[in-house]
C-alpha positions in Angstrom: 50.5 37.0 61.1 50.1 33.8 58.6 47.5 30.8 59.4 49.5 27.5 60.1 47.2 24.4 60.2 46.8 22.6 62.7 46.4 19.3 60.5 50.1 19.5 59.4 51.7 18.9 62.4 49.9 15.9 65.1 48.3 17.3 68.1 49.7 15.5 70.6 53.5 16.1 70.3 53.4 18.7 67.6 55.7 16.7 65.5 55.3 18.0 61.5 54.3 15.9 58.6 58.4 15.6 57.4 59.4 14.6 60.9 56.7 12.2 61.8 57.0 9.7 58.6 55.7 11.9 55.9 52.5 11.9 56.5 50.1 13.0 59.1 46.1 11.2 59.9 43.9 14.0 59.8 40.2 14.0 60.7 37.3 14.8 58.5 35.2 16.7 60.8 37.7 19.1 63.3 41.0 20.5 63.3 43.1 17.7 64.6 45.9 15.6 63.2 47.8 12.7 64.7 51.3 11.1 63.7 51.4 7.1 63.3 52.8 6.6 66.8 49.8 8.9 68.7 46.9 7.9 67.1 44.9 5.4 69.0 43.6 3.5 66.3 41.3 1.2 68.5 38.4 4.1 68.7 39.5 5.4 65.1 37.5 5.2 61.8 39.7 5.2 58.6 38.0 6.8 55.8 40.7 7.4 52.5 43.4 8.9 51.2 41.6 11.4 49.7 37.6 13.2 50.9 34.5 13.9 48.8 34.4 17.3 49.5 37.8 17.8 48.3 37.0 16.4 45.3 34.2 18.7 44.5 36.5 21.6 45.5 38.8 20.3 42.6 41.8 19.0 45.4 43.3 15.6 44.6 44.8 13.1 46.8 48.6 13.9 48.7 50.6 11.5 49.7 51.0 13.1 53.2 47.5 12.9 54.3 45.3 10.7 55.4 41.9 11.0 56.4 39.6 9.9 59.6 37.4 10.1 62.0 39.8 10.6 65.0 39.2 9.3 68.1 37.4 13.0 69.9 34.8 12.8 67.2 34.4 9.4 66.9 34.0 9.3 70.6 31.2 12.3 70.3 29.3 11.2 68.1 29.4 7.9 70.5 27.9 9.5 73.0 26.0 12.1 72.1 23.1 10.8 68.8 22.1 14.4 67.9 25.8 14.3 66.6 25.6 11.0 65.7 22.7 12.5 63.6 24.8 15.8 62.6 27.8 13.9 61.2 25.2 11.5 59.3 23.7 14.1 57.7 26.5 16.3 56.8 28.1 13.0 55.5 24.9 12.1 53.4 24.8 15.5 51.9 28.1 15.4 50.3 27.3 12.1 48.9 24.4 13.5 47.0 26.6 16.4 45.5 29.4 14.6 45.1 27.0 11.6 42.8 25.8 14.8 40.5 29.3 16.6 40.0 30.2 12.8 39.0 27.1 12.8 36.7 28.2 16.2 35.2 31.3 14.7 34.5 30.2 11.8 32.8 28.1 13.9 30.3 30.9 16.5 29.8 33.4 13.0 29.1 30.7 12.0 26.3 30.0 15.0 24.9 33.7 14.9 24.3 33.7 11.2 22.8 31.5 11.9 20.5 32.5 15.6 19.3 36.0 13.0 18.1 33.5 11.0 16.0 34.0 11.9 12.4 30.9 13.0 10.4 30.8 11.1 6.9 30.3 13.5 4.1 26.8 14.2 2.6 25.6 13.1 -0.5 25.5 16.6 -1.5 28.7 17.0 -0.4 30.1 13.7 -1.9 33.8 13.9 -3.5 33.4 10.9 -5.7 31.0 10.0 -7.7 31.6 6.5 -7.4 30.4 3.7 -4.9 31.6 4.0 -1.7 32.6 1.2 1.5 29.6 1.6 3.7 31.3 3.0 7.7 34.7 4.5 5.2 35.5 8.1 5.6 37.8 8.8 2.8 36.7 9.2 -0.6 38.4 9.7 -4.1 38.6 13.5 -4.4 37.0 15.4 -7.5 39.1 17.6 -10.2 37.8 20.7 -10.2 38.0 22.2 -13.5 38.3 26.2 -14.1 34.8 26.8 -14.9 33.6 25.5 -12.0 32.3 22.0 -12.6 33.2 19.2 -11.2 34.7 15.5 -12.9 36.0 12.6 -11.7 40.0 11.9 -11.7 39.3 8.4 -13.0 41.7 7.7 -16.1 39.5 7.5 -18.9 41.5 5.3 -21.7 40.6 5.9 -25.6 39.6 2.5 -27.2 41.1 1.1 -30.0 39.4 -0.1 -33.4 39.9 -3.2 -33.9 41.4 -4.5 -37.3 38.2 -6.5 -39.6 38.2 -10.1 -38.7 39.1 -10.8 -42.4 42.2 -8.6 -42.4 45.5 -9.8 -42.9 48.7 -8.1 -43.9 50.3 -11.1 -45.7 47.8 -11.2 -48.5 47.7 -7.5 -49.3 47.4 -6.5 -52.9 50.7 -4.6 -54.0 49.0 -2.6 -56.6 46.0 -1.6 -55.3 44.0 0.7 -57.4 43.1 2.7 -54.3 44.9 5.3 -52.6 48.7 5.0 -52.3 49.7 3.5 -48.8 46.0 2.8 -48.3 44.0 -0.5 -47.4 41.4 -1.4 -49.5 39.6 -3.0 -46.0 38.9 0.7 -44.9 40.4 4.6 -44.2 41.6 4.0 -40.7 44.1 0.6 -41.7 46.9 1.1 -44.2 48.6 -1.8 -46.1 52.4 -2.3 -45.3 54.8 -1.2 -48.2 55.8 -3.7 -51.0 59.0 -5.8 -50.1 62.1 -4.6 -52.6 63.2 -7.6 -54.2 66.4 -9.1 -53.5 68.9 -10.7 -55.4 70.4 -14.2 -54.8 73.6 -12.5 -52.5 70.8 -10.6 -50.4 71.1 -7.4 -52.3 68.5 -5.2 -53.3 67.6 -4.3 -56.5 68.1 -0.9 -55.9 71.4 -1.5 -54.9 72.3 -3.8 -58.1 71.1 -0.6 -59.9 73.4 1.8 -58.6 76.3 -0.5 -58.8 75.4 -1.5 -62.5 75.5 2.4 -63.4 78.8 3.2 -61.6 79.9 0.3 -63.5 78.9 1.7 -67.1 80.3 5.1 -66.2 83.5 3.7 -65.2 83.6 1.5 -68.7 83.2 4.2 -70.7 85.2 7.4 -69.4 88.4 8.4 -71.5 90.4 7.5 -68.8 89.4 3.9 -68.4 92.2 1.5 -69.4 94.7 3.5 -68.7 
């Protein structure tokens, strides 16, 4: 035989919590429940949609329940103070456990929080080895080389010499006793290669060379003239 509760259907005309409106007033400290149109809410207390002690037995609010003191027990306790007394109690007790379970709570929230937090790395444990935004997390990572050690990925750009103040490639000697190709203002600078001279049409004298010869060979082969 299965248990039916008595606070899902109201105690006066046994109506159920789907036929009386959808929800049903039941009372905090016995077994009753009333529909909207039985309760006598003139010698009711209201309490809440939802009870402390169902909230420390892990039971949220329903939308079909709502709680009281109902009119019996509110009468009781009325009349009678030891019950008066009974009911404080029993209420006050609940209070207390229900302000540490909310305490618990709290602490278990911020332990939480703060487990979210990220930890900054360590000096030891630094990925950069340059300066870093004091409160920033992210750091320029290391290149780790195959013997183990550890350097920064910073581009590191060779410097170029710069030329002697007193160079310039205009006044150059030609013939310079040195080394071919080579600047007399030091090893690492090399003069630029004499300019062929050209002739008054803009040609070369290379040029007028080889035309000159191909000119005498033509003159005199046997078979010039004919």
């Amino acid at each position: 035989m299965g248990f039916n509760c008595s606070q899902h259907q109201c105690w006066d005309c046994s109506q159920k919590t789907q036929d009386a409106g959808g929800m049903i007033f039941r009372c905090r400290w016995c077994e009753r429940g009333y529909c909207e149109d039985c309760l006598d809410f003139t010698i009711t207390e209201l309490l809440g949609d939802d009870l402390k002690e169902y909230e420390l037995l892990g039971f949220p609010a329903v939308t079909q329940a709502y709680y009281i003191s109902c009119p019996s027990c509110t009468d009781h306790q009325n009349s009678d103070a030891s019950a008066k007394d009974f009911f404080a109690d029993r209420a006050m007790e609940i209070d207390k456990q229900h302000d540490v379970w909310l305490e618990e709570q709290d602490a278990e929230m911020a332990r939480q929080n703060n487990s979210l937090v990220p930890t900054p790395p360590s000096d030891t444990l630094s990925l950069t080895d340059a300066s870093t935004i004091d409160g920033s997390t992210v750091a320029t990572p290391y290149c780790i080389t195959d013997d183990g050690g550890a350097t920064s990925r910073k581009k590191k750009t060779k410097k170029r010499k710069a030329a002697p103040a007193s160079f310039n490639a205009d006044v150059l000697p030609i013939d310079d006793p040195a080394v071919p190709g080579r600047s007399p203002y030091g090893s690492d600078t090399f003069a630029l290669p004499p300019k062929k001279p050209k002739t008054s049409q803009g040609e070369d004298a290379t040029m007028v060379k080889i035309r000159d010869s191909f000119h005498d060979l033509s003159s005199s082969s046997p078979l010039a003239g004919r």
